[in-house]
N, C-alpha and C positions, 0 to 999 in steps of 0.2 A: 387499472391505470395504464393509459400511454405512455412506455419510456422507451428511451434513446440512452444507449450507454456509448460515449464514445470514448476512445480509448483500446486497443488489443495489446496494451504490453501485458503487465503481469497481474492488474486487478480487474479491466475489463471482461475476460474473458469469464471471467468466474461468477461475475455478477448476471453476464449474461446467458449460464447455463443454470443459475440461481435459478431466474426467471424462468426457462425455458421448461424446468422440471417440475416448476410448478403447472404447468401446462400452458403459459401466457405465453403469445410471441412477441418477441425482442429485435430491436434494431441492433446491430453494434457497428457502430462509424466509425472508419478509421482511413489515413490517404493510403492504405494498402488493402481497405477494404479484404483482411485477414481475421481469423477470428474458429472459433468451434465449429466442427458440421457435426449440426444438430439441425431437426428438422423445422425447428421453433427460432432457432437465430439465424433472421437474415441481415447480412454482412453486405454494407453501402461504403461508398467513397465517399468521404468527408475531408476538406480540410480546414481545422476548427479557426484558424486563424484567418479564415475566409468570411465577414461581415454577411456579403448576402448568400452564401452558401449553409451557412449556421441560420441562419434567420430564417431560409429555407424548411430546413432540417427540422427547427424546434417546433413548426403550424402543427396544431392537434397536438404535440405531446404535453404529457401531465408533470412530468419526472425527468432531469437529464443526469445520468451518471458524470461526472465530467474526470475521466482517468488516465487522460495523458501525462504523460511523463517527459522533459525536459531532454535533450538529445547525448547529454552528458551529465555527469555528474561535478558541476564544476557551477562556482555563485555568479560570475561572469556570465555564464550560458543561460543558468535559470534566470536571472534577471533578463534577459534579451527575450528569450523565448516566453517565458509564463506571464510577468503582466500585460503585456501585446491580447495573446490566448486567452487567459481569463474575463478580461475587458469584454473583448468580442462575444463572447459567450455569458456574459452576465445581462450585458446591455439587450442580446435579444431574448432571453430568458425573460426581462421586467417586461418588456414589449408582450411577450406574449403568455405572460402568469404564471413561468413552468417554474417547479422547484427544482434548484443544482444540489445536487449530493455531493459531495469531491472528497476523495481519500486525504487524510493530513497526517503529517509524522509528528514526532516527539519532541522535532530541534526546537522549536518557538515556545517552549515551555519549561518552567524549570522542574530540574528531576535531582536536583540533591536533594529530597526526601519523596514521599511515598507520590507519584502523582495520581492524582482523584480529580472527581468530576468540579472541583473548584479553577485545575486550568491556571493558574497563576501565567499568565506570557513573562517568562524573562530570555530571552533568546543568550546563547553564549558561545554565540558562531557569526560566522556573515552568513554562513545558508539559514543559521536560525534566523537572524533581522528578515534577513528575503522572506521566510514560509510566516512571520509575525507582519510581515508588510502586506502580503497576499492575504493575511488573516484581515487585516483591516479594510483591504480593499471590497471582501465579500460583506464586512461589516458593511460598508458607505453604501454596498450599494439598493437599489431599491428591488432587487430581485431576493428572494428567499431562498436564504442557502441552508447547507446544514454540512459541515466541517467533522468527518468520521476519523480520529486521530489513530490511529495503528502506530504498534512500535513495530522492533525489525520485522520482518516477513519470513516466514518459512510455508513448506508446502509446496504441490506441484506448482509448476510456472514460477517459485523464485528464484528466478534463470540467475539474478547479480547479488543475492541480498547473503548478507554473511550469516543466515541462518539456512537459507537455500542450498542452493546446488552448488553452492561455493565449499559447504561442509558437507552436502549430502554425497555428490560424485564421489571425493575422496575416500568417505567413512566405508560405502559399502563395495568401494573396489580395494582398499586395501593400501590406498597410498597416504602421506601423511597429511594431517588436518591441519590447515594456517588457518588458525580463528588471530581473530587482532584482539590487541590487550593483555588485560587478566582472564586465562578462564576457570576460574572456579568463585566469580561473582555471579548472583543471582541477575538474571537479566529477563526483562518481560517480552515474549513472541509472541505473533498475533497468525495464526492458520490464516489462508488467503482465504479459503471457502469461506471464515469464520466474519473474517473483515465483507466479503460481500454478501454474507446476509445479513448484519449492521447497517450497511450502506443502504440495503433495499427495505429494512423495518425503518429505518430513518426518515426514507423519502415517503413512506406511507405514515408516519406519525402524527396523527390528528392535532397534538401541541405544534409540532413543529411547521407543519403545512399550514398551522395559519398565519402565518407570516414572520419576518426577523430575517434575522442569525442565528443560528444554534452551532455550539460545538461539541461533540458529546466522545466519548472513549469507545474504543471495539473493542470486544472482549481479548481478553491475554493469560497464556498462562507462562510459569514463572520457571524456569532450569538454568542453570549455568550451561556455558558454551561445550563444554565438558563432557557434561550430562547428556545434551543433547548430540553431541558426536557419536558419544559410543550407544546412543538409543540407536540412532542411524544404521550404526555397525553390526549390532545386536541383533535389527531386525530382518536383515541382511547374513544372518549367521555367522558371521565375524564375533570369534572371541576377542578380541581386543580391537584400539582404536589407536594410530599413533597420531596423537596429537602437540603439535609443535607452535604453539604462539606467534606470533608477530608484533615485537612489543611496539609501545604507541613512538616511542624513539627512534624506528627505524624509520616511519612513516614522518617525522618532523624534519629527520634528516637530508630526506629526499623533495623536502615541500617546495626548496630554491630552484630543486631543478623540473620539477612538472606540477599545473595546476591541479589537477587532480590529486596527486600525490600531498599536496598543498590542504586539500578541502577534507581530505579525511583524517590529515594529522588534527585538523580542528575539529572534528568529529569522535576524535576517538576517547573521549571523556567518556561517552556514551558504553563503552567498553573499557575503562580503567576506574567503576566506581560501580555499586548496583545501579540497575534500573527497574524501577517496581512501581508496578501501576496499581489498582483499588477502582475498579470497574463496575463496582456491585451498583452503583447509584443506574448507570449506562443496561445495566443488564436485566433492572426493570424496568427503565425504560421501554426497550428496545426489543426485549425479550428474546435474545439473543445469548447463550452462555456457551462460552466457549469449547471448544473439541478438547477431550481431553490427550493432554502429549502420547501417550502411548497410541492413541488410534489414529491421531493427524500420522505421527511416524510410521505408521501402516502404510496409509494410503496415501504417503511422500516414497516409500521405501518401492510399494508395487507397483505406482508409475516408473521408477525408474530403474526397476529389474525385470518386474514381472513380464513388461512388452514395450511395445511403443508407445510412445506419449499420447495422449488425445490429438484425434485427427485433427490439424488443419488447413484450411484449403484459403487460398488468395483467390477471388476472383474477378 
């Protein structure tokens, strides 16, 4: 297959060294044209919310990753930025028959009980309505999508994600751990390498490629915030981990006075209750199962002790 993965934050990259190891070569588009040096991804300037620059982009491709990320975390911005973005990018996708894979989170669903491949949409945020509104939009439209739902992210490159390098930094240098919430609820993490080879069995799924909408789960496996710290720490040699919470009250407190601060006090359900996903339907699909926590924490741990992070180069 011809694909286009555009996007270098924190899932593109991944997807497109998936590809790359497989021995296929890979576009990866981004406006800073940044991305892995690998000999198999080559790294173009894109700007996706560019009509004839994207229309450009998708001649000949089969596949487009689509894995940008909103320039904040805030429902104000993603509303400005993503449906503008996706629009652009759907409309030349039906034009020229390519399938979009796009990474989805958890908010547009509800998770007071087990989530499974049934997906119920009850959204119980404004970022959830927004990711249930952009869910509908890839529904209307005539291009064939496929919606890969990951819960938090951990793993190399989860530069911001409160499973990433927000707990990893701290765990294996020794300082204390601000997880938000409860931590000692069972919570579902999805390995980044793990979500983009989901992403990439996705876009090759003979069901799914022939036309629709599909939404399907990445694989996940299940630790407390806790657990996951002192794996961190552990694997890192660290007898212990001090881990310090950040209860959801301090984050509602502060919602009056910053947006941001504002969008995670309503996020933080998602950390003050379990969250447990049932992926097994996704996992024969997809045929995709998950990294087991002990070896993602490895090879999270030796990225970011053992040397330098994987090269990248802007050009």
């Amino acid at each position: 297959m011809r694909t286009l993965v555009v996007g270098a934050g924190q899932v593109g990259p991944h997807i497109a060294l998936h590809l790359a190891e497989r021995g296929e070569h890979v576009v990866l588009a981004s406006r800073s044209a940044s991305g892995p040096d690998h000999p198999r991804v080559e790294r173009r300037h894109l700007d996706a919310t560019d009509p004839r620059a994207v229309d450009d982009a998708l001649v000949d491709v089969d596949v487009v990753h689509l894995c940008v990320h909103a320039s904040a975390y805030r429902p104000d911005v993603w509303e400005r930025e993503l449906f503008p973005l996706e629009s652009v990018v759907l409309d030349a996708a039906a034009r020229h028959d390519v399938h979009v894979v796009l990474p989805e989170s958890v908010y547009a669903f509800d998770t007071s009980d087990v989530l499974d491949a049934r997906l119920h949409v009850a959204p119980r945020s404004s970022m959830g309505r927004i990711r249930a509104r952009l869910l509908d939009l890839r529904a209307a439209s005539p291009a064939r999508t496929t919606s890969v739902v990951a819960s938090d992210f951990y793993g190399p490159g989860a530069s911001m994600a409160l499973g990433g390098d927000r707990v990893l930094d701290p765990a294996v240098t020794g300082r204390p751990v601000r997880p938000l919430g409860r931590v000692d609820l069972p919570h579902a993490w999805t390995f980044l390498p793990d979500l983009a080879a989901a992403m990439v069995a996705a876009g090759e799924a003979p069901a799914t490629v022939a036309g629709g909408s599909a939404i399907v789960l990445a694989p996940v496996v299940h630790a407390t915030q806790r657990e996951l710290a002192t794996a961190y720490a552990r694997e890192a040699g660290r007898a212990r981990v001090r881990v310090r919470p950040v209860r959801a009250g301090v984050l509602r407190a502060a919602a009056p006075f910053s947006r941001s601060m504002a969008a995670m006090a309503e996020m933080s359900y998602l950390f003050t209750e379990p969250l447990l996903v049932d992926t097994r339907a996704s996992i024969e699909d997809l045929g995709v199962a998950p990294t087991a926590l002990e070896d993602a924490v490895r090879r999270s741990v030796a990225t970011r002790v053992g040397g330098p992070r994987p090269a990248v180069r802007a050009s």
